[in-house]
N, C-alpha and C positions, 0 to 999 in steps of 0.2 A: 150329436156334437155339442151340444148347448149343455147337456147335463154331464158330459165330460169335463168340459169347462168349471162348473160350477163346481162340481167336486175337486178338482184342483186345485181350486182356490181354496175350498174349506182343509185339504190337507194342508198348506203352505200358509195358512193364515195362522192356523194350530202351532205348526213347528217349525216354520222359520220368520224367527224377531225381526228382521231386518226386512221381510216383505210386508210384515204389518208396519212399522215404521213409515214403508213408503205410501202405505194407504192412508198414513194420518198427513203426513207434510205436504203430498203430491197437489192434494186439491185448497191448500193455504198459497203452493207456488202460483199455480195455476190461476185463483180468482188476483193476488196479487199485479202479477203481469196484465191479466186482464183489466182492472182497474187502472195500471199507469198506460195504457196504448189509450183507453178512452180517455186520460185527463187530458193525453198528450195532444189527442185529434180536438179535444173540443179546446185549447188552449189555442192551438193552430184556428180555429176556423173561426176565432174571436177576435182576430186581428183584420180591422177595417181593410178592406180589397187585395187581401193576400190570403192569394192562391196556396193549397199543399206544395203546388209545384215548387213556388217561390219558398216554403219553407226549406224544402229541404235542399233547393241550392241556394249558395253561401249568395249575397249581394258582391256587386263589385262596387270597387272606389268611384267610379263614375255615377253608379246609381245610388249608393249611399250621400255624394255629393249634390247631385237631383231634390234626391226628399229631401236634404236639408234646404236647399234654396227654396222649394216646394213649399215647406214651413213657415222662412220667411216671407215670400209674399203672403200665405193665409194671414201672418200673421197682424199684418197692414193694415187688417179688419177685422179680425176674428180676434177675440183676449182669448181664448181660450188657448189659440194657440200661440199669440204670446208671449202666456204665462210659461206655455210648454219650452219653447224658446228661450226665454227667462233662466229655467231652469235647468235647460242644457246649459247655458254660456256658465251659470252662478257654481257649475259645479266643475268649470273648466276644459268643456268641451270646447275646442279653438275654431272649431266649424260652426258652431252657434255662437261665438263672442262673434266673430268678424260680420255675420249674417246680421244680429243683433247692432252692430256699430256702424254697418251700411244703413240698413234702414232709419236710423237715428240721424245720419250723419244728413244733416242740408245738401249740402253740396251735390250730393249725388242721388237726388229727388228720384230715388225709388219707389217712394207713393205719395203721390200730391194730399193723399185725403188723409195723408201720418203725420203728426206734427212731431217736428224735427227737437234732437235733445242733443245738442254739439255737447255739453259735460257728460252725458252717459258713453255715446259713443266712442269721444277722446278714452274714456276710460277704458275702454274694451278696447280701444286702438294700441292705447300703448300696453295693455297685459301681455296682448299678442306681438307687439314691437321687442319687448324685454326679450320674447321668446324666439327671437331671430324672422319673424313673418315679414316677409319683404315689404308684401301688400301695403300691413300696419305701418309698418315704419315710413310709409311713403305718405300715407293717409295723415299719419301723425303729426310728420313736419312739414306737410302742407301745409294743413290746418292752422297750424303756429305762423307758419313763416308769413300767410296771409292775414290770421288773422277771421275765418269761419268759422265765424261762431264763437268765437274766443279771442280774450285780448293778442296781441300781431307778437309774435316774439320771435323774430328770424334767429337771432343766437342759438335759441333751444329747439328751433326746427330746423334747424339746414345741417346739422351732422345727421339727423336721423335721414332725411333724405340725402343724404352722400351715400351712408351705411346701407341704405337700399339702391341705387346709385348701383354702388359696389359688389352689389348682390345679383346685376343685370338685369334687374327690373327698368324697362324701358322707359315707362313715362316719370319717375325718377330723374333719367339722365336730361330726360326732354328739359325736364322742370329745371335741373341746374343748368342748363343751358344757357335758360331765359335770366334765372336770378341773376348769372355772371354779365349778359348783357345788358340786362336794366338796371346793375347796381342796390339789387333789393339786399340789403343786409350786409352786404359785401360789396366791397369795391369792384366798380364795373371795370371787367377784365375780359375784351371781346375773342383772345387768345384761347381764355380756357374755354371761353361759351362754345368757341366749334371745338376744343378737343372733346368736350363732352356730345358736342352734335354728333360728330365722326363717330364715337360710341354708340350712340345711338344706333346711325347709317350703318354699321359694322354689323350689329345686330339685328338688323332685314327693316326698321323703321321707316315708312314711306318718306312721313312728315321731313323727317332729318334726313335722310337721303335727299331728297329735291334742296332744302337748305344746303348741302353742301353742293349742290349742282350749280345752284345759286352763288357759292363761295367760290368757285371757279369757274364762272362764267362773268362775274367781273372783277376777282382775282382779290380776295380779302384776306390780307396775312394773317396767317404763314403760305396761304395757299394764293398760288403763281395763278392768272389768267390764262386758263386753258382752257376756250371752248369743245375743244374734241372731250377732254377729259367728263365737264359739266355736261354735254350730250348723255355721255357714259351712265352719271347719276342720275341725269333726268329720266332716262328708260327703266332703270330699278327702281325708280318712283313710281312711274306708270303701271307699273305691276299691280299697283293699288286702283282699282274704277274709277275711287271719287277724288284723286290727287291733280286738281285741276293746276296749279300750277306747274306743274312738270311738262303737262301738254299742251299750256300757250307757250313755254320755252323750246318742247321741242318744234311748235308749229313756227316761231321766230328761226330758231337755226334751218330749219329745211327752205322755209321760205328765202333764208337771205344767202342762206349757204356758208354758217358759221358752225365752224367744226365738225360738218357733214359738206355731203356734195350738196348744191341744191336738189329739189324734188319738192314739185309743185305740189304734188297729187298725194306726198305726205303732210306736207304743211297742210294741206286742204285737210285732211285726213282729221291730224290734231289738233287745229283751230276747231272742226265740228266736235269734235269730242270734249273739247275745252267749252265752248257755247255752249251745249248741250247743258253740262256740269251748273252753269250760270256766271260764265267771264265774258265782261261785257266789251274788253277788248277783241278776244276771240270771235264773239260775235259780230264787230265792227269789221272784221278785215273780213268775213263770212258775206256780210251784206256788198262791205263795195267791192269784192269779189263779185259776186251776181249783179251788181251795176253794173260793171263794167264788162262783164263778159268777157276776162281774159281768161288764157287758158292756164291750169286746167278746169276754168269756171265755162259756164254756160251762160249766156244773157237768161235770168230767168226775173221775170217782175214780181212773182209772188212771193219766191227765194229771199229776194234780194230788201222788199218792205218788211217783210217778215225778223231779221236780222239786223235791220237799221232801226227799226222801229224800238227793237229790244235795246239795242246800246245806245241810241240816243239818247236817255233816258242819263247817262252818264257826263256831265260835264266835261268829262276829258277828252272825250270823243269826240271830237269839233268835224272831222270831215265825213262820219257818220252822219249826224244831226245836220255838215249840209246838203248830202246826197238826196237825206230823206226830205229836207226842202225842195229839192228838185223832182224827186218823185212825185210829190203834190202837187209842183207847179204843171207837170206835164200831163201828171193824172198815170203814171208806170203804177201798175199792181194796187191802186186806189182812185176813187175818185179824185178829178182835181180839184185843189180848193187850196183858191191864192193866199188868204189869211193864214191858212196851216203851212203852207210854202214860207211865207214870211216871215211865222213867228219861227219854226225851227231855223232858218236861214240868219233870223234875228239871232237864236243862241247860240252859234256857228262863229259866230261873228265878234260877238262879246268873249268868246269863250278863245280867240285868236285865229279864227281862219282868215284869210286876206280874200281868198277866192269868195268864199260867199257875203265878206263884205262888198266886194265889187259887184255882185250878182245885185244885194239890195238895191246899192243904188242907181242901177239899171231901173230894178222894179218900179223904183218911185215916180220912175215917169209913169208907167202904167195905170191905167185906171180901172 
């Protein structure tokens, strides 16, 4: 079979042109292809922690978004990477200007050990501001309208944060909110401050939600005093964990039964979740709750020092500070000890309680 073959080849190599053609080019195709698959694979297996696999599927926008932030933190410490960074932003990559103007920018202390460039940043802010970047543009006229890092010019910052505002970027609207009510720049105008809250609140914002729960619960125009309504806002507030004030107002309406029925055992509910948070209010009505053992409280001593002890701490808390006098004097949930009875009974007192000023001077016969 083999010497069949070979004489084959010698008739066909003789007399047809186009079979010896294929013998001269075949093996130039051949090594060719073979040379670009090995540039290809070792070009691939040259790139620091990427897999064949990741070659040949595409990245997504989420994970190309990753490494670049990825970048900017090395970059925090590392110059190498960034120069690398540097040179993404310097060529108009808008994912490495904005990355590059965070880390720069003060304000938003992304790494304590990077010393901060408010003129580079700004710079990068507004390349990307021009370019319609919500972000930038809010970052921009912050900056200005405060004054980080850079001389205050509320004129040349407050359109750009409108223009982001306008763009539904949230802490924009937060921001015009505040400027309309403190008169930064612009005449204080408390009317537009909650249209722009409302915005805000419209857009799922905890912060402005609870504000406007606020604005209807003691009725600040345009907005009428409706506590059933402000209950309404303060639950979309609470949607958020850390939104403590939403949850000592709803712990004030259940408890007293403003714009809800009463319900002991929710107010109990939201005051612990409110204390919890660190409302020293919350915890004041927590504590003389468990002093007093009403229901749906329990007489508990340890509850009840535990919670008084934290809001006394508060000035405002006058019948806090004198319950917790009276726990010392009787020794409830601590040893007793008259002098700590005294002095907190003493700030109780000063601070406008009547009761534990009569209490004192009971004491002072005591010896």
């Amino acid at each position: 079979m083999s010497k069949a073959l070979i004489l084959a080849h010698r008739i066909l190599w003789y007399d047809d042109k186009w079979y010896r053609l294929c013998g001269y080019v075949a093996p130039a195709l051949l090594a060719t292809l073979g040379a670009t698959c090995v540039l290809s694979w070792s070009n691939n297996w040259d790139v620091p922690g990427q897999s064949q696999a990741d070659w040949i599927k595409p990245q997504t926008p989420a994970q190309v978004l990753e490494e670049a932030h990825a970048l900017r933190d090395r970059a925090a410490f590392d110059p190498v990477a960034l120069n690398t960074l540097r040179g993404r932003a310097d060529v108009g990559d808008p994912v490495a200007q904005f990355d590059l103007a965070s880390l720069y920018d003060t304000g938003l202390n992304l790494s304590k050990n990077f010393g901060g460039d408010m003129p580079t940043a700004m710079h990068y802010y507004y390349a990307l501001a021009q370019r319609g970047d919500m972000t930038s543009e809010y970052r921009y006229g912050f900056n200005l309208v405060y004054g980080k890092g850079v001389p205050a010019d509320p004129g040349q910052g407050i359109p750009w944060i409108v223009k982001s505002a306008n763009g539904n970027y949230i802490p924009a609207m937060r921001t015009l909110a505040t400027i309309y009510r403190s008169g930064t720049g612009v005449a204080a105008n408390p009317q537009i401050s909650l249209e722009w809250t409302q915005k805000a609140a419209d857009a799922g914002d905890h912060l402005a939600q609870a504000e406007i729960g606020d604005a209807f619960w003691f009725g600040a125009p345009p907005y009428p005093k409706d506590p059933a309504k402000a209950v309404e806002w303060f639950l979309k507030a609470a949607a958020d964990p850390k939104q403590v004030e939403a949850r000592w107002w709803l712990g004030v309406a259940y408890h007293d039964g403003t714009g809800v029925q009463i319900d002991q055992t929710q107010a109990m509910n939201w005051f612990r979740q409110a204390a919890e948070l660190g409302d020293v209010r919350a915890a004041a009505q927590l504590g003389i709750g468990y002093f007093e053992g009403k229901p749906p409280y329990t007489a508990d001593n340890a509850q009840a020092f535990k919670w008084l002890k934290f809001a006394a701490n508060s000035p405002k808390e006058s019948v806090a500070q004198r319950d917790l006098g009276l726990m010392y004097f009787a020794g409830r949930g601590t040893p007793a000890d008259l002098n700590q009875a005294k002095s907190w009974l003493q700030q109780a007192s000063t601070n406008g309680d009547p009761v534990a000023r009569d209490l004192l001077a009971r004491m002072s016969t005591l010896k």
